[in-house]
C-alpha positions in Angstrom: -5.5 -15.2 21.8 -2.9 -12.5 22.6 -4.1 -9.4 24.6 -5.1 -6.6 23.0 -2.9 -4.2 24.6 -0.2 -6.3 22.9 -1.5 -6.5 19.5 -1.8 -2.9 19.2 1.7 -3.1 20.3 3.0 -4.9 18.3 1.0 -3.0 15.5 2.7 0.1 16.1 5.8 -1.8 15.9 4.9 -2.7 12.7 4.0 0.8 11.5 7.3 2.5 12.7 9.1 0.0 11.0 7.7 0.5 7.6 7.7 4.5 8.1 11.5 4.3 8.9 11.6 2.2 5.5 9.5 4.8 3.6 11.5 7.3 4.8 14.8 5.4 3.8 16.0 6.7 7.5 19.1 4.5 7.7 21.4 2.4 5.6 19.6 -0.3 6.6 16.3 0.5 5.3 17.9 1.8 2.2 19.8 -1.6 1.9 16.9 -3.5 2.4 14.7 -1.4 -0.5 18.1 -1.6 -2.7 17.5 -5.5 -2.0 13.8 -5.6 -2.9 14.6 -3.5 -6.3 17.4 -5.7 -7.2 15.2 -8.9 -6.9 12.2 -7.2 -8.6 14.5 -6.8 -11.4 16.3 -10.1 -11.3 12.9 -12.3 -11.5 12.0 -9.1 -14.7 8.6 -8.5 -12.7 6.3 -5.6 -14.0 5.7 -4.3 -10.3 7.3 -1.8 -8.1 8.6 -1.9 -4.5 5.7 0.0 -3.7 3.6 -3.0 -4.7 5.6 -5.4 -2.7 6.3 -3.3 0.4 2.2 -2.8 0.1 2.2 -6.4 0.4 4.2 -7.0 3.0 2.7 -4.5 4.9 -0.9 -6.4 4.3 1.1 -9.7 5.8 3.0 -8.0 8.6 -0.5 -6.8 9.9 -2.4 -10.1 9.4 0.5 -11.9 11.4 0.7 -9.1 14.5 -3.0 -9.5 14.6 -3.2 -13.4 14.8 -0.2 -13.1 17.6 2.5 -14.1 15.9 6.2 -11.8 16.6 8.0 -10.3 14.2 11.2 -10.1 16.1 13.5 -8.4 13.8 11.3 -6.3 11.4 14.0 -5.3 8.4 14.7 -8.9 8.2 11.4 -10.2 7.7 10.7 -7.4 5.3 13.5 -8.6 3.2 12.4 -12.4 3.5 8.6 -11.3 3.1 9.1 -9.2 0.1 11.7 -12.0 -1.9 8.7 -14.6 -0.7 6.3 -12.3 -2.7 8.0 -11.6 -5.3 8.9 -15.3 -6.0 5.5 -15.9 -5.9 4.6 -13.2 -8.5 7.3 -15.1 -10.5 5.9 -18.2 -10.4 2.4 -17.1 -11.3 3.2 -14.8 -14.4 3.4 -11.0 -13.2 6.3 -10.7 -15.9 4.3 -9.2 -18.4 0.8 -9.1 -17.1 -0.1 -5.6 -16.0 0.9 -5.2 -12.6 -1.9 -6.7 -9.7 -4.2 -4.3 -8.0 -2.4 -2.9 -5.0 -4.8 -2.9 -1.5 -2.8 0.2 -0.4 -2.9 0.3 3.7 -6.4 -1.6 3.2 -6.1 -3.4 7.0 -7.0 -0.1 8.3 -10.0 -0.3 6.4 -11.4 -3.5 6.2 -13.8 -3.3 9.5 -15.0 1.1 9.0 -18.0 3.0 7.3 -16.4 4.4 4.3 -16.0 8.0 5.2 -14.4 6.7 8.9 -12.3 4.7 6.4 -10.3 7.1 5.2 -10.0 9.2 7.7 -8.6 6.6 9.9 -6.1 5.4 7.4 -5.1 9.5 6.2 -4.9 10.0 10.3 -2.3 7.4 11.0 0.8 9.5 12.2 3.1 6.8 10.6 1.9 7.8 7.5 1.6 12.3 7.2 3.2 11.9 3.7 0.4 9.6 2.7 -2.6 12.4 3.4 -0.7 15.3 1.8 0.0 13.0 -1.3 -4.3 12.0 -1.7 -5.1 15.5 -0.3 -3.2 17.4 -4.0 -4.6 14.2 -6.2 -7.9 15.3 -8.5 -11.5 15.0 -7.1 -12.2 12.1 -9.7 -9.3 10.7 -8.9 -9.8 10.8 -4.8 -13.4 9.1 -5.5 -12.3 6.4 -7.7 -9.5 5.3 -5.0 -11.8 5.3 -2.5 -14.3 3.2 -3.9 -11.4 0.6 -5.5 -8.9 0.4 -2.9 -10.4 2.0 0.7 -14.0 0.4 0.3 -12.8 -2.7 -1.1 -14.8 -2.8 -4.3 -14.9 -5.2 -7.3 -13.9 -2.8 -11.0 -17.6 -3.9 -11.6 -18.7 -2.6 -8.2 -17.1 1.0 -9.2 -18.5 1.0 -12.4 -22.1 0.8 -11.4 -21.0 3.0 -8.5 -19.9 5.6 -10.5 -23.3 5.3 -12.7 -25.2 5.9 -10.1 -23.5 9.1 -9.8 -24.2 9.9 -13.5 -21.3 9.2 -14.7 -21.4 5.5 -17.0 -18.1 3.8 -17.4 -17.5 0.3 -18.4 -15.3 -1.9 -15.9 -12.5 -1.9 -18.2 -12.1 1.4 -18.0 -12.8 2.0 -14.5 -9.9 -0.5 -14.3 -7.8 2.0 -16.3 -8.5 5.0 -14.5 -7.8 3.1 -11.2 -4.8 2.0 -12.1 -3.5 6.1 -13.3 -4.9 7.2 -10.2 -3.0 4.8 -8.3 0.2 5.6 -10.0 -0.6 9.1 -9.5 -0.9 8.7 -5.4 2.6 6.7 -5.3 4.2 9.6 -7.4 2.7 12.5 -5.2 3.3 10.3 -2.1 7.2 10.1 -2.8 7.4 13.5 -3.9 6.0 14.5 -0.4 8.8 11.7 1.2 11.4 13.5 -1.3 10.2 16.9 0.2 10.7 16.3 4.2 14.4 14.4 3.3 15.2 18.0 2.0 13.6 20.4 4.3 16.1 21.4 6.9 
């Protein structure tokens, strides 16, 4: 097992690289999203980059943590991403609705709820991320956090959001999750937008 000191290491590693990427800070990070966009729509996927850079994200983590290098991190974004999205090919994402993204869930998979989120909004890699959830709707902040920061099943929310006295069936849970996601990516590049411009 690799050190700890080395993990975390290699975590923040990890972290700058996909902040540079979000942030499209060189040619090289805009190349590589340019790359995943064109593949997305060369294999006609109904996903965005920001479901497969999610998902590479969720790998990039999982391999740091079981000690494995990433030695050049653009490049094994673009292999990672065209690896996922072959596999999205091969099992029918073409006209499916798109699958449930576990936004920045490895910094919640081992927290109390409430320590959760405020772990993942803390992370300095990510400031654009807590002023995009921060201007979302109250309903819409409590349905993410019970889908995509606690982990929970569409069924899970549902009788979650019963017990709260509001009754909603899963499929529409499932519904709501899904505009509230799309909601958080659209605020969330609005804030990147915002930075790029302000001097």
């Amino acid at each position: 097992m690799q050190p700890r000191s080395i993990v975390e290491t290699a975590e923040q590693q990890l972290n700058v690289a996909f902040g540079n990427l979000a942030q499209r800070s060189t040619n090289a990070e805009r190349a590589a999203l340019a790359f995943i966009y064109n593949k997305i729509k060369q294999f006609h996927l109904n996903c965005d980059i920001f479901d497969i850079v999610n998902e590479c994200y969720l790998r990039g983590l999982k391999q740091t943590q079981s000690g494995q290098e990433i030695k050049n991190h653009l490049a094994w974004i673009r292999q990672t991403a065209y690896n996922i999205i072959r596999e999205k090919s091969r099992y029918g994402y073409h006209k499916k609705e798109s699958s449930s993204s576990h936004f920045l869930e490895t910094y919640l998979s081992e927290n109390p709820l409430d320590d959760a989120i405020q772990t993942c909004l803390d992370q300095p890699e990510w400031p654009q991320l807590k002023k995009a959830f921060a201007e979302l709707s109250s309903e819409d902040q409590d349905i993410l956090k019970l889908r995509w920061f606690h982990n929970m099943s569409w069924q899970d929310v549902s009788q979650e959001l019963s017990k709260l006295g509001e009754s909603i069936s899963t499929s529409t849970a499932n519904k709501r999750g899904q505009r509230a996601l799309k909601r958080l990516r659209k605020q969330y590049y609005t804030q990147v937008e915002k930075e790029k411009i302000i001097p």
